[in-house]
C-alpha positions as CSV (number, residue, x, y, z in Angstrom):
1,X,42.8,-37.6,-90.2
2,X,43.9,-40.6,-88.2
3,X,43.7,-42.1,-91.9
4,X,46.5,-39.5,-93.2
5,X,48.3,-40.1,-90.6
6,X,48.6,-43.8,-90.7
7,X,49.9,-43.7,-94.0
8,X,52.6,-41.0,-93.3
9,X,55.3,-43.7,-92.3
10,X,54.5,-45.4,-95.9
11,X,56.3,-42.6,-97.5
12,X,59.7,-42.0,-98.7
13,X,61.6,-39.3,-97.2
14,X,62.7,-38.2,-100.4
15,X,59.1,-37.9,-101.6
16,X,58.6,-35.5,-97.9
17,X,61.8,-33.7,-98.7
18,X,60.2,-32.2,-102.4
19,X,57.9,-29.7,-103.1
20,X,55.6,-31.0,-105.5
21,X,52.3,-29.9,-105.9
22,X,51.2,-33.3,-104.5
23,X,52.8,-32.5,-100.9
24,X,51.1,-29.3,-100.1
25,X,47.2,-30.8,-100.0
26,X,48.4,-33.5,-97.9
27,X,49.8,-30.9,-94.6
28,X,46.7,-28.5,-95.1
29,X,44.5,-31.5,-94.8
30,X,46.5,-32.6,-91.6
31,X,46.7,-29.1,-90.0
32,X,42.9,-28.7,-90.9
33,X,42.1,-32.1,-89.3
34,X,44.1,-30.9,-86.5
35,X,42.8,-27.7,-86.3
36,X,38.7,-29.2,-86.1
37,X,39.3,-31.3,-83.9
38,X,41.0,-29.0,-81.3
39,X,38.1,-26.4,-81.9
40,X,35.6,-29.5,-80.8
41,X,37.5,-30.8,-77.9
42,X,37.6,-26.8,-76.6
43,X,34.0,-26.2,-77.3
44,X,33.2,-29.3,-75.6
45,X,35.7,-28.4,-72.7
46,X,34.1,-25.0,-72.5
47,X,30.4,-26.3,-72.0
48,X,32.1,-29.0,-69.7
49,X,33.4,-26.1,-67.5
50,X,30.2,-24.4,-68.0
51,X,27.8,-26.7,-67.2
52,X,30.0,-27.0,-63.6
53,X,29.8,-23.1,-63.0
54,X,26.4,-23.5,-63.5
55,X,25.3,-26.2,-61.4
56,X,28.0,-24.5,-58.7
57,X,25.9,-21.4,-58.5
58,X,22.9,-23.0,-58.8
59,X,23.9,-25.6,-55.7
60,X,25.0,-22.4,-53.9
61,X,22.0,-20.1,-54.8
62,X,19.6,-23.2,-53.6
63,X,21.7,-23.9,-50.1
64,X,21.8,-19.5,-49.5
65,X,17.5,-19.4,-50.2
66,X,17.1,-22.8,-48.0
67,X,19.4,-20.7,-45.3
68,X,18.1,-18.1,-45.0
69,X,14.1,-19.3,-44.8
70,X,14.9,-22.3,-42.4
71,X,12.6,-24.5,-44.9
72,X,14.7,-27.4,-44.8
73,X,14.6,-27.5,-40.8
74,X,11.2,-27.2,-41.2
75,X,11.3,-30.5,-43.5
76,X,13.4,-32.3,-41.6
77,X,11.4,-31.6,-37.8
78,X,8.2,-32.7,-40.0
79,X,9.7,-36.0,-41.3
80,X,11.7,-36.3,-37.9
81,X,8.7,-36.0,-35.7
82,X,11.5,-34.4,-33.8
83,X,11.6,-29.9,-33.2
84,X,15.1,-29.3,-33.7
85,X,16.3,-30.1,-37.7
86,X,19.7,-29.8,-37.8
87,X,21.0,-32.6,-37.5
88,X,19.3,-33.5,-41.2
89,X,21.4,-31.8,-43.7
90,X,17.9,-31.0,-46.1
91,X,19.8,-28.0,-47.7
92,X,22.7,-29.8,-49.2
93,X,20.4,-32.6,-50.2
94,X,19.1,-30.6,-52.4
95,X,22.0,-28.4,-53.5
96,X,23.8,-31.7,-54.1
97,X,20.8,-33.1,-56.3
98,X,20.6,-29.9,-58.8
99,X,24.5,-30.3,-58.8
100,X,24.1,-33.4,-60.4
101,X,21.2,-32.8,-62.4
102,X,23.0,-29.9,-63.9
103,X,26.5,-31.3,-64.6
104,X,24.6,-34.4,-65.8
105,X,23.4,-31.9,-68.8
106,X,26.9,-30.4,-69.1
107,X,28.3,-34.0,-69.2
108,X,26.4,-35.3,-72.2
109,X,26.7,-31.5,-73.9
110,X,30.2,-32.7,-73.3
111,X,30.5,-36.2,-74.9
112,X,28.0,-34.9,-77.9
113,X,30.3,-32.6,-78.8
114,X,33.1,-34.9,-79.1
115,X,30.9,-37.2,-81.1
116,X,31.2,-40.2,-78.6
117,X,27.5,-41.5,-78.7
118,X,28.6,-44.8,-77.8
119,X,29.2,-42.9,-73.9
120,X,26.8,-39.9,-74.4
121,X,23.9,-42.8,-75.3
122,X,23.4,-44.4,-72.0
123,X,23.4,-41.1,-69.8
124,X,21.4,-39.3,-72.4
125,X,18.9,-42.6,-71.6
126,X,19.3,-41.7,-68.1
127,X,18.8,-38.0,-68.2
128,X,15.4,-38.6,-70.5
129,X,14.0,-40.9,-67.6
130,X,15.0,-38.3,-64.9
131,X,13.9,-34.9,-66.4
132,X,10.3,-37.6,-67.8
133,X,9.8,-37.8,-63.9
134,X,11.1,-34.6,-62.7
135,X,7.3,-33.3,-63.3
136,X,6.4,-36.0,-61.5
137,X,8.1,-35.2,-59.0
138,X,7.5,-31.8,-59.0
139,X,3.7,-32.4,-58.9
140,X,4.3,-34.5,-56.0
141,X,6.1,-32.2,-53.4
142,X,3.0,-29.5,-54.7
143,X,0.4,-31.8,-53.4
144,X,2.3,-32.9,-50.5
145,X,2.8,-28.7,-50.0
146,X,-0.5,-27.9,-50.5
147,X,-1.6,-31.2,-47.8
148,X,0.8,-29.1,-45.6
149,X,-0.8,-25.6,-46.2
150,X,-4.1,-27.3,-45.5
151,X,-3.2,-29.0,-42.5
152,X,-1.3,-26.2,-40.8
153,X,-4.2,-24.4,-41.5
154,X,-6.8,-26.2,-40.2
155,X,-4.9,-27.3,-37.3
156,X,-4.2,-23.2,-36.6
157,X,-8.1,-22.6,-37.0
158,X,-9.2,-25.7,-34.6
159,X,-6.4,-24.9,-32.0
160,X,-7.6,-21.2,-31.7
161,X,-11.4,-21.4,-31.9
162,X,-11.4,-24.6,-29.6
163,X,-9.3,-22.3,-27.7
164,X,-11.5,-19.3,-27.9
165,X,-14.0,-21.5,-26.4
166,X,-12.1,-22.7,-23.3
167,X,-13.1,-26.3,-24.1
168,X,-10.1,-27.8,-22.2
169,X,-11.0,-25.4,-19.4
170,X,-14.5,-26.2,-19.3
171,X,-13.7,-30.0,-20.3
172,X,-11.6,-30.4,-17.0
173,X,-13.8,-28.5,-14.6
174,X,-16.6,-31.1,-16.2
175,X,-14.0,-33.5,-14.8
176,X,-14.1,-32.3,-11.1
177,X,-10.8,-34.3,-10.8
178,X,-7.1,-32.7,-9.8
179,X,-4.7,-34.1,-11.6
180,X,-1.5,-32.8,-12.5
181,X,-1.6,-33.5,-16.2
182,X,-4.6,-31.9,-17.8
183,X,-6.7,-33.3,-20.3
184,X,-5.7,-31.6,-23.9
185,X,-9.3,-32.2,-26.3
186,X,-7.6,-29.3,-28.4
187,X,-4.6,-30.5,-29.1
188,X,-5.8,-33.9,-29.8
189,X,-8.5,-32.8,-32.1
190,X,-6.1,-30.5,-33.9
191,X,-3.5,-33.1,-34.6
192,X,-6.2,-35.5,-35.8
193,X,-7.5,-33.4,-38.4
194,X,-3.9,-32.5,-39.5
195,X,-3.1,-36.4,-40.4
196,X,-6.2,-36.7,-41.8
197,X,-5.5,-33.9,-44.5
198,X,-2.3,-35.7,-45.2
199,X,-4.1,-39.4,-45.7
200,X,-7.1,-37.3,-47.8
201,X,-4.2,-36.2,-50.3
202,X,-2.0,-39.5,-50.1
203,X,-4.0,-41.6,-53.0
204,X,-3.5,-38.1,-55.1
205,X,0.6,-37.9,-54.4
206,X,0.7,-41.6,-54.9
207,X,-1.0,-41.8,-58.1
208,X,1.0,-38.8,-59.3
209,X,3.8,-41.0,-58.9
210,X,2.3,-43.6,-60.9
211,X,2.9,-46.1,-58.3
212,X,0.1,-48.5,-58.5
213,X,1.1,-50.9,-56.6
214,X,1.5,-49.1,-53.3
215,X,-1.9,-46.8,-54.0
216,X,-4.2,-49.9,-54.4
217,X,-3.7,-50.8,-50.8
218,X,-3.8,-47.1,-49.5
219,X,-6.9,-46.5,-51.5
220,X,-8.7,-49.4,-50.0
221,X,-7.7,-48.3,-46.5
222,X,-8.9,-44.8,-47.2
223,X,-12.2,-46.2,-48.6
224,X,-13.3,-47.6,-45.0
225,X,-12.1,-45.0,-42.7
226,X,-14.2,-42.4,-45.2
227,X,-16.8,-45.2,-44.6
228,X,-16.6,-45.6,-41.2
229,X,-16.2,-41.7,-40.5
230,X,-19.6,-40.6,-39.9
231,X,-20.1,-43.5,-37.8
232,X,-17.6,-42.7,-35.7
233,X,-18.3,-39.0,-35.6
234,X,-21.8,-39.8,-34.8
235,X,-20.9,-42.2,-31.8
236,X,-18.6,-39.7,-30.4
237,X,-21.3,-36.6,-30.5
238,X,-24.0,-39.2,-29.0
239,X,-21.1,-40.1,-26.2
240,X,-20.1,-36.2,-25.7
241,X,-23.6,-35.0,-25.1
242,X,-25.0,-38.3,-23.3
243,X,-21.6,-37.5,-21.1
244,X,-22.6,-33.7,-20.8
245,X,-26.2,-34.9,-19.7
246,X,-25.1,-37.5,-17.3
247,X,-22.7,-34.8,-15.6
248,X,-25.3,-32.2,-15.4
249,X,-27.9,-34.8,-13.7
250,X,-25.0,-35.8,-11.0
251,X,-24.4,-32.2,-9.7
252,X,-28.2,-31.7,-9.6
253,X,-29.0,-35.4,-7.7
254,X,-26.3,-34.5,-5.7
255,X,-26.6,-30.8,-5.1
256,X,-30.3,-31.8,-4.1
257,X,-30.2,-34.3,-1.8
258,X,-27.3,-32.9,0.0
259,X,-29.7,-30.1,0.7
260,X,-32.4,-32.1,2.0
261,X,-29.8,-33.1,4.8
262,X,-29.2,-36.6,3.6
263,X,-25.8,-36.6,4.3
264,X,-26.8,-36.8,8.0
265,X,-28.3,-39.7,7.7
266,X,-25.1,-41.4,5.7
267,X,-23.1,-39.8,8.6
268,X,-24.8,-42.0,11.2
269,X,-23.9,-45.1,8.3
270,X,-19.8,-44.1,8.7
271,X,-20.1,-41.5,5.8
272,X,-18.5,-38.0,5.9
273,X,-20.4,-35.3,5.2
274,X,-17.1,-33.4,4.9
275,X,-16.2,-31.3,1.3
276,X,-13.9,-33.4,-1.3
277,X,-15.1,-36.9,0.9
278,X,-17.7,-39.2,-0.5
279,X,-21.0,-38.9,1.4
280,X,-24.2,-40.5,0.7
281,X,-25.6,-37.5,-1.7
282,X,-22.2,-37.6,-3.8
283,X,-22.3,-41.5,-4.3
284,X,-26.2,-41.3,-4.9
285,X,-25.5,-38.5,-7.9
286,X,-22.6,-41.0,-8.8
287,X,-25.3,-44.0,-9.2
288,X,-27.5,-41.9,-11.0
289,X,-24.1,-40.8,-13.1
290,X,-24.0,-44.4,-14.4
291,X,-27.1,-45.5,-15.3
292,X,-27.3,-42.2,-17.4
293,X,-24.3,-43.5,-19.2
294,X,-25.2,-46.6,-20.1
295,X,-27.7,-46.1,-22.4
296,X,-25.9,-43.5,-23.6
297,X,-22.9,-46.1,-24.2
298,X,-25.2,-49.1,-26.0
299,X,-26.4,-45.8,-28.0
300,X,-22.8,-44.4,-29.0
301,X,-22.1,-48.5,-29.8
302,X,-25.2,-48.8,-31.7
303,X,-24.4,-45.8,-33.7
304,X,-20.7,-46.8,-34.8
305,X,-22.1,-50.1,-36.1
306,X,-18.8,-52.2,-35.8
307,X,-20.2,-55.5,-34.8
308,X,-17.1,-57.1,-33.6
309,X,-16.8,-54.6,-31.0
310,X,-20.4,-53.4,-30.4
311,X,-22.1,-56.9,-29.9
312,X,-20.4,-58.5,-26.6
313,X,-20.4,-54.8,-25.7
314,X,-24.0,-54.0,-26.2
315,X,-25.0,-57.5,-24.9
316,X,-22.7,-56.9,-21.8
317,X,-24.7,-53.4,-21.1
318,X,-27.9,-55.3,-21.6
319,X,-27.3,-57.4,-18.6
320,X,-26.2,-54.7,-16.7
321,X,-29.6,-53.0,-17.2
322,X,-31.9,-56.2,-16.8
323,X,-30.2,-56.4,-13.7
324,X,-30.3,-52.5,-12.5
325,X,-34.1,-53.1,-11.5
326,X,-33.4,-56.1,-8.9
327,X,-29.8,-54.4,-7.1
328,X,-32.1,-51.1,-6.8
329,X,-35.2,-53.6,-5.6
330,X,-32.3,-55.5,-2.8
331,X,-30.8,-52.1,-2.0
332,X,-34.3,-50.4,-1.4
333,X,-35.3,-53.7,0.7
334,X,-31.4,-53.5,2.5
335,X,-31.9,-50.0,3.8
336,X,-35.4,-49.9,4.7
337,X,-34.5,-53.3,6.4
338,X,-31.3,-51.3,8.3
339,X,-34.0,-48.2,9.1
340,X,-36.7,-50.9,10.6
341,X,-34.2,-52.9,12.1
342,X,-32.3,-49.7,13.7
343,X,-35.7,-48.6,15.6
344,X,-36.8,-52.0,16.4
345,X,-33.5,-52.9,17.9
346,X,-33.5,-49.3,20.2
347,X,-37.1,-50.4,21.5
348,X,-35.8,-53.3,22.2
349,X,-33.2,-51.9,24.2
350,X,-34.9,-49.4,25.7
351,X,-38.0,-52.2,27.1
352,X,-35.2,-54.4,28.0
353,X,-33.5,-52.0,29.8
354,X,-36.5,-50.7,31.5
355,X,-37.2,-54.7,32.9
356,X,-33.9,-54.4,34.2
357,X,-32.3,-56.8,31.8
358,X,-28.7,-54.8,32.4
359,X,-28.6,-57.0,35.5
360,X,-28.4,-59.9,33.0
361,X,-24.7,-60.5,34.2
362,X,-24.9,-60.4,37.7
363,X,-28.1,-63.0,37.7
364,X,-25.2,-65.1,35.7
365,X,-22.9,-64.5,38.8
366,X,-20.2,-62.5,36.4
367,X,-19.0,-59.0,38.6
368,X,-18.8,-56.3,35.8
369,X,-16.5,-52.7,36.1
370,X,-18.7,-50.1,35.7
371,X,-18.5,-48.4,32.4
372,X,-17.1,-45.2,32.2
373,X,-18.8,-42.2,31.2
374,X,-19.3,-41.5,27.8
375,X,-16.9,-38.8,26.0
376,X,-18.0,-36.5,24.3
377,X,-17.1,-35.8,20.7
378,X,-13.0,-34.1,19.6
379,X,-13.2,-31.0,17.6
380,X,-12.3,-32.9,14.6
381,X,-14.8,-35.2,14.9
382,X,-17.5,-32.7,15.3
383,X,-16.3,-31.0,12.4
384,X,-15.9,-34.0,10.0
385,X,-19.4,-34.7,10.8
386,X,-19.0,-37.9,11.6
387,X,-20.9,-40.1,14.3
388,X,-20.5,-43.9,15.2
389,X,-23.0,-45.9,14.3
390,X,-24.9,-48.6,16.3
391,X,-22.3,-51.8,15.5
392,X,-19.5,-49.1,16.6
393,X,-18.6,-49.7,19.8
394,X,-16.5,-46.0,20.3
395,X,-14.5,-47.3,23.5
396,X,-17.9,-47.6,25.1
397,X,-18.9,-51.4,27.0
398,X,-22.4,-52.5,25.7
399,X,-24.8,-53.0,28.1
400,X,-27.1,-56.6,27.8
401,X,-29.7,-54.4,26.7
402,X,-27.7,-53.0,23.8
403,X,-25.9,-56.0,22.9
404,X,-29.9,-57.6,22.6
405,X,-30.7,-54.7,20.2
406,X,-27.9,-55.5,18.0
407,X,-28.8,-58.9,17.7
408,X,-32.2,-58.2,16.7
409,X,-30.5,-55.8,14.1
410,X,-28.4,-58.6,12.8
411,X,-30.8,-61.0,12.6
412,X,-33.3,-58.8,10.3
413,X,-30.4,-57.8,8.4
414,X,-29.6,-61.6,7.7
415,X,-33.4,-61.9,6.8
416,X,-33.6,-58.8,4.6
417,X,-29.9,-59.9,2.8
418,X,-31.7,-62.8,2.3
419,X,-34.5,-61.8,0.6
420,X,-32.3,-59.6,-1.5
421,X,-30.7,-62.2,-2.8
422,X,-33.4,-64.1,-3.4
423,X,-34.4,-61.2,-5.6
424,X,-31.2,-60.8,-7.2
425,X,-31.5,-65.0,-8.0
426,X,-27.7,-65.2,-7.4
427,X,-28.0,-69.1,-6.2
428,X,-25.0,-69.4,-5.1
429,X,-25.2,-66.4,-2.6
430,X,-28.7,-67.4,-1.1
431,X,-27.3,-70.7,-0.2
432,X,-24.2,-69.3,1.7
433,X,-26.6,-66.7,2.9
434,X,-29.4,-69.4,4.0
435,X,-26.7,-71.5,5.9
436,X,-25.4,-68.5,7.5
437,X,-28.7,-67.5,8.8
438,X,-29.2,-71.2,10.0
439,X,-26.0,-71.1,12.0
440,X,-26.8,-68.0,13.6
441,X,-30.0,-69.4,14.9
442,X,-28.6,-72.3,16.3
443,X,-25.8,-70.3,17.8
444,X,-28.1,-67.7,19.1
445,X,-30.6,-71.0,20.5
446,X,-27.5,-72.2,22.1
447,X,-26.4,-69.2,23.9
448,X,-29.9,-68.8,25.3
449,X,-30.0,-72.0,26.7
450,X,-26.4,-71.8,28.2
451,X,-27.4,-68.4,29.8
452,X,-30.6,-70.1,31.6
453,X,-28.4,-73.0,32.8
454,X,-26.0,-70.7,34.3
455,X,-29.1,-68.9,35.6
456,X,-30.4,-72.0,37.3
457,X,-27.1,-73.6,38.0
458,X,-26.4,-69.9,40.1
459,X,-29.9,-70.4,41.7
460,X,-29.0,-73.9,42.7
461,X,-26.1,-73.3,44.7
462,X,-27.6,-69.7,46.1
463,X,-30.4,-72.4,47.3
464,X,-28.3,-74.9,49.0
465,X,-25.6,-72.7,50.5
466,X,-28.3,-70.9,52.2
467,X,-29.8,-74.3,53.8
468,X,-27.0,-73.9,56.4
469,X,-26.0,-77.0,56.2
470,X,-22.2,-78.1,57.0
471,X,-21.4,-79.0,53.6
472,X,-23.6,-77.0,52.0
473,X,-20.9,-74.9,49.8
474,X,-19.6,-78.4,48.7
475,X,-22.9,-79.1,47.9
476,X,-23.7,-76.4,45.9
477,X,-20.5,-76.3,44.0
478,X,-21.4,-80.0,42.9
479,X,-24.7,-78.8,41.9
480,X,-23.5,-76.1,40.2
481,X,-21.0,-77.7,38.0
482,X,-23.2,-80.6,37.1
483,X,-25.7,-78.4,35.7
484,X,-23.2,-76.0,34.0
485,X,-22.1,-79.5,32.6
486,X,-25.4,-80.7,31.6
487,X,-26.4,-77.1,29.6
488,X,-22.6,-76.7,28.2
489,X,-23.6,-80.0,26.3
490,X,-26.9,-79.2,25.7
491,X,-26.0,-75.7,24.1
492,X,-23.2,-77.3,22.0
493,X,-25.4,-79.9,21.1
494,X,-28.1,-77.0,19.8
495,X,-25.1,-75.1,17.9
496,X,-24.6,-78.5,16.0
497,X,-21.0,-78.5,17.2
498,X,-19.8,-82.3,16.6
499,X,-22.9,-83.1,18.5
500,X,-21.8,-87.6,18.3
501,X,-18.7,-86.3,20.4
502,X,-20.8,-84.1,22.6
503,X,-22.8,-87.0,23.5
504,X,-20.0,-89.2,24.2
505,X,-18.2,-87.2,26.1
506,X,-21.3,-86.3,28.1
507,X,-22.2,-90.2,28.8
508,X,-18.7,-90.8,29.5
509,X,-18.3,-88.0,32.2
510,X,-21.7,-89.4,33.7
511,X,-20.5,-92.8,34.1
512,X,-17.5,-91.6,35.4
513,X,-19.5,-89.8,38.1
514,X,-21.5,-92.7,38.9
515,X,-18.6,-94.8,39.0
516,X,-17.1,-92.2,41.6
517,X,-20.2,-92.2,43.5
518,X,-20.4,-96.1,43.4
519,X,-16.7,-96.2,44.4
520,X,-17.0,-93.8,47.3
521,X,-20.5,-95.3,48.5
522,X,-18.5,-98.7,48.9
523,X,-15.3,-97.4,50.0
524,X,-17.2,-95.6,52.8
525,X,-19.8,-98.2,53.7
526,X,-17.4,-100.9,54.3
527,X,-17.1,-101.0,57.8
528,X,-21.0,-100.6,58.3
529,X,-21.3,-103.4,56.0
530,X,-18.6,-105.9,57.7
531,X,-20.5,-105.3,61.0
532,X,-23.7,-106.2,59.7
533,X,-22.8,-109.2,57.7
């Protein structure tokens, strides 16, 4: 047609003007032309127009369904992570998407019927690559549903029959502890089997999509947690029911010697025998708690056979154990030390106190108040339970006698912490322990000898003030002092208290007093001396 028309110009106007049977063919063939080509152009317009219609309803139809079922909230919460969807638009997504889809189709329909393949070509290209993966697709979103289905069931099933069983319930009384946020096992439990169903059907929705290059490395992750799964399940039932066990044996230890009345006897240690306090039955059950645990723990490690982790672990719990035997050897040896040393320390008392050693101060010439009388125990007190023990003084003045039975209590406490650490072979510890014990014994040796110096220097000037003598207080004060002097250095000296300085300070201050003595001797005599020379 474009042909006929190009050559319309060409002609004469006298040749247009007649009405030979040469013009006639020439305008049907135009009007014909004409006539074909506006039929095309409508048909194509029509399945332009109709194609739109289309993928308008079938946008609206897809955004009304999503409406009215609230599946694309649903969608959006699950890839949000968040409850509320709204704020992701899923519904015209996905309108928008078979909009396209369809008016894509309606577009080439379009351009085929115009003839333009040079246009329709590349979308036509296009649309064979989108509706080749469409099924793809497709398949996809049914495995990714079906994971869902799957994991909403199972994590329905575990919530409710976990539920059914008050495991939380039971899980947090297990506990004994008040907190305000309560452990959740259920929960926890659920959601990790609902993730896993999701991994489990990854590899399947990855290889649907034919992308290799992303399942490869998802595979090979999937491959060792399947691996390492009944490992870990293992572990975890050896830890639950060793855990179970351990519990069980700690409200029986507990529950048992707190009957026998042990709890007394940590009451007179500064324990409360009071409900939700630790007394000595409760940490004893808590002891015993442990050292169930830790086999149960090298077990549990043992059983999930990740060397990295289990080794220093395991090694670290092995050391724990080859040492349980020695602290429970030192403790056994520390307590029956405290018991013997408790009883030795009141006979002590009591035979020093029936020598009369509570006069211990006034043979040392110190005047003493009289103690008061002793209290006797508040209402709360009584009711906690709670009684001092012998190194609590409770407002009370120690009498010699007492303050002698404590020593003797410290002093085979030293000795017995001293064996225990010998036991325990903790070097370090018995040497601070050994020179500790050493000081205390020359400290102890010094005191003693200061006390009988006093004594003597007391005795001393009782002796010559009673002689009657003028100066016989004078006297006795000297005496006194000296001796005091002579014992302070002697004591320190037996302490080990910088005894070089001790001993020059003690020879100075005698040959300062003999110097004194000298002076006044020839001060005084040097009349009598003038007369007889």
């Amino acid at each position: 047609m474009t042909h006929i028309i190009d050559t319309i110009p060409s002609l004469s106007p006298y040749f247009l003007a007649q009405t030979s049977e040469f013009s006639k063919p020439v305008w049907e063939e135009i009007i014909s032309d004409a006539g074909t080509s506006l039929l095309a152009f409508g048909k194509a317009l029509l399945l332009l127009l109709l194609g739109y219609i289309v993928a308008v309803l079938v946008k609206g139809l897809i955004r009304g369904i999503l409406n009215r079922t609230n599946i694309d909230n649903r969608i959006a919460a699950w890839i949000s992570g968040q409850q509320g969807g709204e704020s992701f638009p899923i519904e015209e997504w996905i309108g928008n998407l078979a909009f396209w889809i369809i008016f894509l189709f309606a577009i080439i329909a379009f351009l085929d019927a115009l003839n333009l393949d040079a246009v329709s070509g590349p979308l036509n290209s296009l649309l064979t690559q989108v509706t080749a993966f469409l099924p793809k697709i497709l398949g996809a979103a049914f495995l990714l549903g079906l994971a869902w289905l799957l994991a909403s069931l199972t994590k329905i099933i575990v919530i409710r029959g976990l539920g059914a069983l008050n495991l939380d319930e039971r899980l947090n009384r297990q506990m004994g502890e008040s907190t305000t946020e309560e452990l959740s096992l259920t929960n926890t439990i659920a959601n990790a089997l609902y993730w896993f169903i999701f991994l489990l059907f990854l590899p399947s929705i990855l290889s649907t999509l034919q992308l290799q290059g992303t399942l490869d490395p998802v595979q090979t992750l999937l491959d060792e947690i399947l691996a390492i799964i009944p490992n870990v399940i293992g572990a975890v039932l050896i830890g639950a029911v060793g855990w179970l066990i351990a519990q069980i044996i700690r409200r029986l230890v507990t529950n048992l010697l707190a009957a026998t009345g042990v709890d007394q006897f940590g009451a007179k240690l500064g324990l409360s025998t009071a409900v939700g306090r630790q007394s000595l039955s409760w940490i004893i059950g808590t002891i015993t708690y442990v050292l169930v645990l830790i086999p149960v723990a090298i077990a549990a490690l043992n059983a999930l056979q990740i060397q990295a982790i289990s080794l220093p672990a395991i090694n670290m719990l092995n050391q724990v154990l080859n040492l349980l035997p020695k602290l429970f050897a030192a403790t056994i040896i520390l307590v029956l030390a405290y018991i013997a040393g408790k009883y030795i320390a009141e006979l002590i008392t009591n035979i020093l106190s029936g020598i009369g050693f509570d006069n211990l101060f006034n043979w040392l010439g110190f005047s003493l108040p009289t103690p008061p009388p002793a209290t006797p125990p508040t209402p709360e007190e009584a009711a906690t339970g709670e009684q001092p023990t012998v190194l609590q003084a409770g407002g009370i003045s120690r009498t010699p006698s007492e303050l002698a039975g404590i020593v003797v209590l410290v002093a085979i406490m030293l000795v017995a912490t001293l064996t225990a650490v010998d036991i325990l072979q903790i070097e370090a510890l018995q040497s601070v322990v050994g020179v500790i014990l050493v000081i205390a014994g020359q400290v102890l040796i010094g005191l003693v000898v200061f006390a009988i110096g006093l004594y003597l220097a007391n005795l001393a000037f009782n002796l010559i003030a009673s002689s009657g003598s003028r100066q016989a207080k004078i006297l006795g004060q000297t005496a006194r002092i000296a001796i005091i002097t002579l014992v302070s250095a002697m004591a320190l000296q037996q302490m080990g208290i910088a005894p070089n300085i001790v001993n020059l300070a003690f020879g100075l201050l005698l040959g300062g007093i003999a110097v004194a003595i000298a002076l006044a001797f020839g001060l005084g005599g040097r009349d009598v001396a003038g007369e007889q020379l």
